[in-house]
C-alpha positions as CSV (number, residue, x, y, z in Angstrom):
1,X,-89.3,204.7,-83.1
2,X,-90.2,200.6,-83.8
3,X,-87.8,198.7,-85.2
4,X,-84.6,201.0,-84.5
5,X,-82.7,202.5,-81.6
6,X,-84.1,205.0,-79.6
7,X,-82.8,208.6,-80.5
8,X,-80.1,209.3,-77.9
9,X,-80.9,212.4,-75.8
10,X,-78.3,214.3,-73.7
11,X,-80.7,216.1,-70.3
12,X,-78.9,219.4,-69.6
13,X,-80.1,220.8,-65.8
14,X,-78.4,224.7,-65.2
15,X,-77.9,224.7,-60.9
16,X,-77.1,228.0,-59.2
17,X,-77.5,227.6,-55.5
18,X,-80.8,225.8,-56.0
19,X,-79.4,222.0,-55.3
20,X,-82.8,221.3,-53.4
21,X,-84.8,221.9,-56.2
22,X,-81.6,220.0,-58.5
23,X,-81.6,216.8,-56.4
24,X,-85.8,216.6,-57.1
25,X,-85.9,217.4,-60.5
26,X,-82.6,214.7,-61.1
27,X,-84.8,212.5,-59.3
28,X,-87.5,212.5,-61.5
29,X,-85.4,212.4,-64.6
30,X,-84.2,209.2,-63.4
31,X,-87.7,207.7,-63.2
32,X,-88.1,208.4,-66.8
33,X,-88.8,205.5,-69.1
34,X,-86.8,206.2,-72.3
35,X,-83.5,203.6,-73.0
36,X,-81.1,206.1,-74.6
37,X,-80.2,209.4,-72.5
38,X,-76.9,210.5,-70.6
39,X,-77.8,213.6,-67.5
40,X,-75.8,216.5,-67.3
41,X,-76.1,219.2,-64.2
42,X,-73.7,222.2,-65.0
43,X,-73.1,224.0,-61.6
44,X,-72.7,228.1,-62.5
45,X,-70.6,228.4,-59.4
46,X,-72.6,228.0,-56.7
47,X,-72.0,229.0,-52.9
48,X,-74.5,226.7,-51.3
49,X,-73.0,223.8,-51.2
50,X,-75.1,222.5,-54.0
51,X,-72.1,220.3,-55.6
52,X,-71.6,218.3,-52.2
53,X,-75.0,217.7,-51.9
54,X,-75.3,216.5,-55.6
55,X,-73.2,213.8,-55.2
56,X,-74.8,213.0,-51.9
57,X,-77.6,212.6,-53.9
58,X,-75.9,210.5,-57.0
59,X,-74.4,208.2,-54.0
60,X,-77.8,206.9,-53.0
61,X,-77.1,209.3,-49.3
62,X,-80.1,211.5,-49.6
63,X,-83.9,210.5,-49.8
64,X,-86.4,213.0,-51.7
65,X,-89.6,213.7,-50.8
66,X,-91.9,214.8,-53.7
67,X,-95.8,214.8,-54.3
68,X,-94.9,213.8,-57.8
69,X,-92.5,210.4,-57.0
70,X,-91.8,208.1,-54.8
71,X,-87.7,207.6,-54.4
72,X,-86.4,205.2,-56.0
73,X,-82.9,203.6,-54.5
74,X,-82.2,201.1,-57.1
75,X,-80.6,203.0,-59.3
76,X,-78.1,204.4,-56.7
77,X,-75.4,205.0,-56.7
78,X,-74.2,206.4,-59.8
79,X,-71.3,206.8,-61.4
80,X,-70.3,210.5,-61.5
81,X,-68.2,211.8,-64.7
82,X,-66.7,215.4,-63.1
83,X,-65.1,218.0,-64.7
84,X,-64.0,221.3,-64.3
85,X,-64.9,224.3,-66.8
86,X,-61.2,224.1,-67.6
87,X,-61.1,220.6,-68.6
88,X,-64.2,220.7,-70.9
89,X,-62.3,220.2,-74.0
90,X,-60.1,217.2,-72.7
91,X,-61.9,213.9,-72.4
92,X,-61.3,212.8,-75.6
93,X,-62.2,208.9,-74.2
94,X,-65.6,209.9,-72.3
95,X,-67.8,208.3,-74.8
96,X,-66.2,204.5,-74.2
97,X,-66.8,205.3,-70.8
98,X,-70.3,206.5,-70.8
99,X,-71.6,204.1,-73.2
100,X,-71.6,200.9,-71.4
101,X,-73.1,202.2,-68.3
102,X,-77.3,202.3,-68.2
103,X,-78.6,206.0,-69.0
104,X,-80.4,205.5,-65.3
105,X,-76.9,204.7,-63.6
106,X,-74.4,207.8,-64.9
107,X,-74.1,211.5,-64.2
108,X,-72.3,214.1,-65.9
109,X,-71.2,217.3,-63.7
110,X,-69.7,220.2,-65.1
111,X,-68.3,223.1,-63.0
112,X,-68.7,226.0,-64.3
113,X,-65.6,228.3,-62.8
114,X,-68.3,231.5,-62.2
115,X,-71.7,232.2,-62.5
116,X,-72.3,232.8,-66.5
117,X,-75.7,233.4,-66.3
118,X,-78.3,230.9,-68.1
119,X,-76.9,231.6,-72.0
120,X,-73.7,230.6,-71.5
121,X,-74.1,228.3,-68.8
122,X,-76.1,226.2,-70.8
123,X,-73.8,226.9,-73.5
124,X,-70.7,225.5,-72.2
125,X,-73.1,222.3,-71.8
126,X,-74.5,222.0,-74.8
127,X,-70.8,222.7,-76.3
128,X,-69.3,220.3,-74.4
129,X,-72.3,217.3,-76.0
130,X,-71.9,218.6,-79.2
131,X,-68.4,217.9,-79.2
132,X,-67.7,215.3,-77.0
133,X,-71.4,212.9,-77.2
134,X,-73.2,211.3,-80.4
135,X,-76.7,212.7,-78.4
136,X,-79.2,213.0,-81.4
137,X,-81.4,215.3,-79.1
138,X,-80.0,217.9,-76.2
139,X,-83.0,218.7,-73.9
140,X,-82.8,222.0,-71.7
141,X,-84.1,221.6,-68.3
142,X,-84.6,224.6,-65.7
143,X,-84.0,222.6,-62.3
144,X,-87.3,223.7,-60.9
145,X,-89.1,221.2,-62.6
146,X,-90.5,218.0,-61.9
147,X,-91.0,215.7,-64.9
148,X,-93.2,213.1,-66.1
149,X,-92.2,209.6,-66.8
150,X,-92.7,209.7,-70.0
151,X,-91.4,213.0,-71.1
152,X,-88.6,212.2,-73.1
153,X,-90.5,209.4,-75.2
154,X,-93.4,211.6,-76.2
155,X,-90.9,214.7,-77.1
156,X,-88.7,212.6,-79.5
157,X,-91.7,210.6,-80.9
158,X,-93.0,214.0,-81.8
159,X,-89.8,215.5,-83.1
160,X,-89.1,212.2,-85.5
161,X,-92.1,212.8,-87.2
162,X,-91.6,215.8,-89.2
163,X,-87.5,216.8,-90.1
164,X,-88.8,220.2,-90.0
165,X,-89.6,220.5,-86.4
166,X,-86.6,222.0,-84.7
167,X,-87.4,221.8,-81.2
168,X,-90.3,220.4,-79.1
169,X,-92.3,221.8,-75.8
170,X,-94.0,219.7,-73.3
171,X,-97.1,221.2,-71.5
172,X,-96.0,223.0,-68.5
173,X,-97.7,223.0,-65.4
174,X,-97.5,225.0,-61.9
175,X,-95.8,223.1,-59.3
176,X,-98.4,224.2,-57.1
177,X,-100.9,226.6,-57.9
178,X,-103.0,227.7,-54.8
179,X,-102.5,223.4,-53.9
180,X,-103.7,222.4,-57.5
181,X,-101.1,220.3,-59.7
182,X,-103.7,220.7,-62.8
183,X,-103.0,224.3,-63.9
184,X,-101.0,225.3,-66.7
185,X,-98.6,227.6,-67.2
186,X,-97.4,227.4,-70.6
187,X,-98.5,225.4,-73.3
188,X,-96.2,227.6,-76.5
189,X,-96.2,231.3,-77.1
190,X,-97.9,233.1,-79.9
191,X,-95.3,236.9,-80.0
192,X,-96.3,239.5,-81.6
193,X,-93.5,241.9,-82.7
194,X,-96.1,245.2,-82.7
195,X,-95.7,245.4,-78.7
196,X,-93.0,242.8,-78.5
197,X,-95.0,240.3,-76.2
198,X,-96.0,237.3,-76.1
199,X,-99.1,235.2,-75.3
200,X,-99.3,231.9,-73.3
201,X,-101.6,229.3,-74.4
202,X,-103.6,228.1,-71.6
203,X,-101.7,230.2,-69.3
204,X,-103.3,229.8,-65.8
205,X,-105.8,227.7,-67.0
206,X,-107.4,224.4,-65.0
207,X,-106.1,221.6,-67.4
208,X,-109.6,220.4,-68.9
209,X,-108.6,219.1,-72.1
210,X,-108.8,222.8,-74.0
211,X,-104.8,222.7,-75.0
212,X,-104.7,218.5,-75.7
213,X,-104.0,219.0,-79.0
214,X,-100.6,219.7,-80.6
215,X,-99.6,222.8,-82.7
216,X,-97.3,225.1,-83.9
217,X,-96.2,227.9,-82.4
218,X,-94.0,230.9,-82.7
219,X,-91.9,231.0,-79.4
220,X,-91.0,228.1,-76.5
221,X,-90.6,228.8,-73.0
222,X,-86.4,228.3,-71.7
223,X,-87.9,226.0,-69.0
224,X,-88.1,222.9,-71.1
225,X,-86.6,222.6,-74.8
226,X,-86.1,219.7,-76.6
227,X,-83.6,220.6,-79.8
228,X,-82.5,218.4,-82.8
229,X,-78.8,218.5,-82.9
230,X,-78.5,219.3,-86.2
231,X,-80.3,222.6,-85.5
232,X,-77.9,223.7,-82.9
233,X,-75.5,222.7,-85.3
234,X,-76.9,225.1,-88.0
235,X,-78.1,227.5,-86.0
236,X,-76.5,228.0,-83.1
237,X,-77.0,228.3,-79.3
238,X,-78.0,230.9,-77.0
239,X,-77.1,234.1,-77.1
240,X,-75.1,235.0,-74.6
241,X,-75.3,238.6,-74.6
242,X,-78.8,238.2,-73.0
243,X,-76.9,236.3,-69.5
244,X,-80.6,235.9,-68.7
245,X,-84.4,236.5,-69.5
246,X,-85.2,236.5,-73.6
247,X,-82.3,233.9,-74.5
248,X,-85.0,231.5,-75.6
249,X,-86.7,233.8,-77.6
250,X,-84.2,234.8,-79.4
251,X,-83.3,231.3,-80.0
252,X,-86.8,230.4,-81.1
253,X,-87.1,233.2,-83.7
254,X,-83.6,232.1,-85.5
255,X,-84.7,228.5,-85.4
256,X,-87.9,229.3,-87.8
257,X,-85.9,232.0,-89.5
258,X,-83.9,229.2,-90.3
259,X,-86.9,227.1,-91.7
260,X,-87.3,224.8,-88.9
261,X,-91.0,224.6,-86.8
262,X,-91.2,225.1,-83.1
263,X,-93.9,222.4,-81.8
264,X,-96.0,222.4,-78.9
265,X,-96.8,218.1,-77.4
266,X,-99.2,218.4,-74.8
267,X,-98.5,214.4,-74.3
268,X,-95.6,215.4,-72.4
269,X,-95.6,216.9,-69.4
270,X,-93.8,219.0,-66.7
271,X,-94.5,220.7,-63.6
272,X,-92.5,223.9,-63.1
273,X,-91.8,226.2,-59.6
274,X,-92.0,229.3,-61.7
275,X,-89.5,231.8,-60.8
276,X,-87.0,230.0,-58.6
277,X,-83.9,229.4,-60.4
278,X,-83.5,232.8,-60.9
279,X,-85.8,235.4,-59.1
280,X,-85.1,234.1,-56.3
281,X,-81.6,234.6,-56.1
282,X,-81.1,238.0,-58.1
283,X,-81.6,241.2,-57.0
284,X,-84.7,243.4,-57.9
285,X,-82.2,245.9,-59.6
286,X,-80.7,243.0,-61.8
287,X,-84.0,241.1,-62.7
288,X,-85.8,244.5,-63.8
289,X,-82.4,245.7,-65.8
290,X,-82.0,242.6,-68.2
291,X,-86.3,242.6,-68.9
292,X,-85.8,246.2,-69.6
293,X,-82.4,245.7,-71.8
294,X,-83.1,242.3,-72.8
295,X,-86.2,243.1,-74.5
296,X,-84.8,246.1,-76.5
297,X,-82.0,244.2,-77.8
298,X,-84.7,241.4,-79.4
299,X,-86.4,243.8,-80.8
300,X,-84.0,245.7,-82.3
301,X,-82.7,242.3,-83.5
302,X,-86.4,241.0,-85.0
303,X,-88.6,243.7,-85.6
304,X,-89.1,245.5,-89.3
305,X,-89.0,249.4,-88.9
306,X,-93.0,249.5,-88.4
307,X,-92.8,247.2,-85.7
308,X,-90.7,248.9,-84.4
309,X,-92.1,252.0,-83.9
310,X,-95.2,250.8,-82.5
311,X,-93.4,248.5,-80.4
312,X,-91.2,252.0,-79.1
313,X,-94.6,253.5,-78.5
314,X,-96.2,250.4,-76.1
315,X,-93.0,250.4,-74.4
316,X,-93.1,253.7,-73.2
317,X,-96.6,253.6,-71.6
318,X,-95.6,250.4,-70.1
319,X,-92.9,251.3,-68.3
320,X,-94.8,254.1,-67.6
321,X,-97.6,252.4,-66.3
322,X,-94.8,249.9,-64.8
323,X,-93.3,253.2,-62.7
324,X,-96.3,254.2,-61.2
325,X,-97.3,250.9,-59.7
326,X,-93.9,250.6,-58.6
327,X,-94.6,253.8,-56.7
328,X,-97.7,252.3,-55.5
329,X,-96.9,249.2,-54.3
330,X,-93.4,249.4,-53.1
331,X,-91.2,250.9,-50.8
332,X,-89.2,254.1,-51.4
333,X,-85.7,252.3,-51.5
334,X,-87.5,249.5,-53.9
335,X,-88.7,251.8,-56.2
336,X,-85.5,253.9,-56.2
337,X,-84.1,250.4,-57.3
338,X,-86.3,249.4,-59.6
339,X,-86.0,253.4,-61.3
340,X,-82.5,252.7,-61.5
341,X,-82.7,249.2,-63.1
342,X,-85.1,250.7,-66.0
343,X,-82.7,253.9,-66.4
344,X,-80.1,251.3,-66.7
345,X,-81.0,248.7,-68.7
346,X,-82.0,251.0,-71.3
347,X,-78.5,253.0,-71.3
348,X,-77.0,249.7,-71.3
349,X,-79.1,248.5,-74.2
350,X,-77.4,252.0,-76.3
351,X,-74.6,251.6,-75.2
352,X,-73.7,247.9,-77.2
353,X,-71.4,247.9,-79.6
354,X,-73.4,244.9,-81.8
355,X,-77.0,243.9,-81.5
């Protein structure tokens, strides 16, 4: 990027009654050193006081803790741009006001009026840059995740390289793994649609240097993507038929259907909690429906005939195999609920009128 502006990137952070791991991933986004970005937190609805607490935060009334940082006050407070899901459409102006103000000195909130689940929450974000900021770039953040300073620089320096590349994926760490911050989770996805799974890279691996260099790969975790506007554009956003689990995938795959590469940068980094924006807070019954549903839908969407089929045939020993080692392991009432969720998300999955 020598010798022009820096791309401008709009930061996109989903909350759903998670503002404790919100305020520490916000925190670490504002220690980033790139010149050009605006934050966004879209708030699904949440009933745990996550909103007040935000702004606590953005006023400079709330210190964070973190292994990863130390706080920084200089920065507070900052100027909070609000607005209600109703409202999305009307600040026509909001560019004049955001632009003067330092990317390290603003926040955008957006209040969603229910939960929508991770598709369309992020949506109505992205939506709302796409029509109302000139962002060049429009990075998805779960807020579980702790980033590294230089993130956002070595994801855009990647992506400016090649017009092909559609979107870009940092190396992912665990937050904590067993006490180690040197593990990695995710590092890209190689999917194959025989059995309609993927494979990690380096998944649950001690970071020794074996995933340091940068490839291409066929699917990006929904943790932490980096997209090109102009792909969104073309493309189009998340599905949000999925409401959660396999939204990214499904995003990935019409991305290079479309042409466009999916690139891995182990440069950048991020350390992710795994799990806690959503399992967390959804039921056993709910997270087993949409892995059940969600998964048939993308590969009735993807798959040629073949793959299907063999993809039909896998499934069927897997929830098999799933079944029994819910028997095993869990209580009745829990595997009565989990039963249910499969039986489910599987008559849901037939009973959609598009796919």
């Amino acid at each position: 990027m020598k010798n022009k502006p820096a791309p401008q990137v709009s930061i996109i952070v989903l909350n759903w009654n998670g503002w404790e791991d919100t305020v520490e991933c916000l925190e670490s986004i504002y220690q980033i050193k790139y010149p050009n970005y605006d934050v966004l937190v879209v708030d699904n609805a949440s009933q745990d006081d996550s909103i007040h607490k935000i702004k606590q935060y953005a006023q400079g009334l709330m210190t964070i803790e973190s292994e990863f940082f130390e706080y920084n006050s200089l920065n507070r407070p900052l100027e909070v741009f609000e607005f209600p899901e109703k409202e999305y459409y009307n600040p026509e102006n909001i560019k004049n006001d955001l632009n003067p103000i330092p990317s390290d000195k603003k926040l955008i909130l957006l209040l969603n009026n229910e939960n929508h689940g991770y598709a369309k929450g992020n949506n109505l974000a992205m939506n709302f840059v796409l029509d109302k900021l000139d962002s060049d770039y429009i990075l998805v953040l779960n807020n579980d995740i702790v980033v590294h300073e230089n993130l956002l620089l070595e994801m855009v320096n990647a992506a400016e390289e090649d017009a092909n590349i559609g979107c870009v994926t940092p190396k992912v760490y665990y937050y904590d793994y067993q006490g180690r911050r040197d593990v990695t989770s995710h590092a890209g996805e190689k999917f194959n649609l025989y059995i309609g799974r993927g494979k990690r890279f380096c998944k649950d691996q001690a970071d020794d240097g074996q995933c340091d260099q940068s490839r291409i790969v066929d699917t990006i975790e929904g943790c932490s993507i980096l997209f090109k506007r102009e792909v969104l554009e073309k493309v189009g956003l998340f599905d949000p038929v999925y409401f959660a689990y396999w939204e990214d995938t499904d995003l990935c795959f019409r991305i290079r259907k479309n042409g466009y590469k999916l690139l891995y940068v182990p440069q950048a980094r991020i350390w992710h909690k795994i799990g806690v924006s959503w399992d967390s807070y959804f039921s056993y019954f709910v997270i087993y429906h949409y892995l059940v549903r969600n998964r048939l839908i993308f590969m009735w969407r993807f798959a040629s005939r073949l793959q299907k089929t063999t993809f039909t045939i896998f499934f069927i020993f897997y929830l098999l195999a799933n079944i029994i080692l819910m028997l095993i392991k869990e209580d009745l009432e829990t595997s009565k609920e989990g039963l249910r969720a499969i039986s489910d998300g599987i008559n849901d999955f037939r009973n959609l009128n598009q796919i």
